[in-house]
matplotlib code that plots the C-alpha trace (Angstrom):
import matplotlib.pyplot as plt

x = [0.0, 1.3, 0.5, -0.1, 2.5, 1.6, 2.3, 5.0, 6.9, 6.7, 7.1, 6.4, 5.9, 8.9, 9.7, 5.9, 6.1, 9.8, 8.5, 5.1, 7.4, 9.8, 6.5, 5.3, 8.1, 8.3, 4.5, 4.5, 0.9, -2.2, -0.6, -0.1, 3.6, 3.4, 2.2, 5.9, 9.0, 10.6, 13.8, 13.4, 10.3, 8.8, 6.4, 3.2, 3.2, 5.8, 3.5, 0.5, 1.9, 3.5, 0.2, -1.9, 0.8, 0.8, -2.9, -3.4, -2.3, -0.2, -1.8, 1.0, -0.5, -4.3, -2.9, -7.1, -7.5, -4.7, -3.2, -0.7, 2.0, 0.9, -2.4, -0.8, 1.6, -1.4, -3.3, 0.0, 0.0, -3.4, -2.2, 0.5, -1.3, -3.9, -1.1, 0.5, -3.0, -3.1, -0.2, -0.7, -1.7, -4.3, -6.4, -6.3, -10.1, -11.2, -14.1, -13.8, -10.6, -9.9, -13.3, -11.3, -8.6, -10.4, -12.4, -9.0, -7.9, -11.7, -10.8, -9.0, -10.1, -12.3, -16.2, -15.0, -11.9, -9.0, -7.6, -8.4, -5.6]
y = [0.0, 3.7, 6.6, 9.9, 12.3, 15.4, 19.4, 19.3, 16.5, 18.1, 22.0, 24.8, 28.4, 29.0, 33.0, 33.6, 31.6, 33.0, 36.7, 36.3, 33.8, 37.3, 39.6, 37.6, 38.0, 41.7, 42.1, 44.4, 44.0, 41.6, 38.8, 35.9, 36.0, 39.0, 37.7, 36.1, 36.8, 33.4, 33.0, 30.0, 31.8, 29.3, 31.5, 30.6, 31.1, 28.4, 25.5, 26.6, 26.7, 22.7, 21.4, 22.7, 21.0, 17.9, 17.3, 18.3, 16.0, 17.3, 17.1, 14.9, 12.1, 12.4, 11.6, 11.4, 14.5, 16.2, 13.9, 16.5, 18.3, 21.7, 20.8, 19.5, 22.9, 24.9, 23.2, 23.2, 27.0, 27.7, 25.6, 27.6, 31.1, 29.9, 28.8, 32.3, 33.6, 30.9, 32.1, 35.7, 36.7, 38.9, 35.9, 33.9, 34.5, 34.9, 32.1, 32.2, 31.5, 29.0, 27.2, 27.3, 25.7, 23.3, 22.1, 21.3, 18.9, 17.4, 16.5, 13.7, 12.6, 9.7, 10.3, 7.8, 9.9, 8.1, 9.4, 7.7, 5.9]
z = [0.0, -0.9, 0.8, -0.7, 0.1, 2.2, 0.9, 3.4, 1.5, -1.6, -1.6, 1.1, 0.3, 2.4, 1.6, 3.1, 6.3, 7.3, 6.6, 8.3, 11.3, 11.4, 11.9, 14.6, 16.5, 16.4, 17.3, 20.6, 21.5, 21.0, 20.7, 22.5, 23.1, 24.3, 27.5, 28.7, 26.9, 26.5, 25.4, 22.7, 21.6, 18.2, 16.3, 15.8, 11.9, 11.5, 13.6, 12.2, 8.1, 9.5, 11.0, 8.3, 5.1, 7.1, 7.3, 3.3, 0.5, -2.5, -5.7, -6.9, -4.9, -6.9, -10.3, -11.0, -10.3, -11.5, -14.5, -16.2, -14.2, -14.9, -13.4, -10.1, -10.3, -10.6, -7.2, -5.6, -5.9, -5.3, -1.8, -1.2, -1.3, 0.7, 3.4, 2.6, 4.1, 6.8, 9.1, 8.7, 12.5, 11.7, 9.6, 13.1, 13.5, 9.4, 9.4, 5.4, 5.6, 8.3, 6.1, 2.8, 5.0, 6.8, 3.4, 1.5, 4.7, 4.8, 0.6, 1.8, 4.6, 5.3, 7.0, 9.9, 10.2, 9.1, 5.8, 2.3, 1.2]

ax = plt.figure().add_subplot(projection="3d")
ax.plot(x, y, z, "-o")
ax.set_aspect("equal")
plt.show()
């Protein structure tokens, strides 16, 4: 048995989750690390961009859906904007957003909960 390969295996938009990972740290009020400075402070930009490309499959895995390349590319950057949009602080409470996000992990997911393989 295979299994598909997650967004994180494949390709992360990387430039968008270290710039929006170096905002967070410099955020002075409103947010929750403001509340104790610690010293190995991990932002939350970084965890959230890792849970959310671990949960969602890459288009690479559904050649069904996606049989040419360019059609997989063109998924796989629709993905990538969207997780450009995730980590931003300010989209923490968007409902249309964190909806868009939770529908793309429910794609492959199974209605008893495990994932389709």
């Amino acid at each position: 048995m295979t299994y598909p390969k997650k967004l994180i295996e494949v390709s992360l938009p990387l430039e968008a989750i270290n710039a929006e990972s170096a905002r967070e740290k410099s955020i002075r009020h409103g947010h929750p690390s403001t509340l104790h400075l610690w010293w190995a402070r991990r932002p939350l930009a970084t965890a959230r961009a890792v849970l959310w490309a671990s949960l969602v499959d890459d288009p690479s895995s559904h050649p069904e859906l996606f049989p040419t390349e360019e059609e997989q590319e063109q998924e796989r950057k629709g993905l990538h904007e969207l997780l450009a949009e995730l980590v931003k602080w300010e989209n923490s409470d968007n409902e249309a957003l964190l909806s868009q996000a939770r529908a793309e992990i429910a794609k492959y997911v199974a209605p008893w909960g495990g994932t389709r393989f």
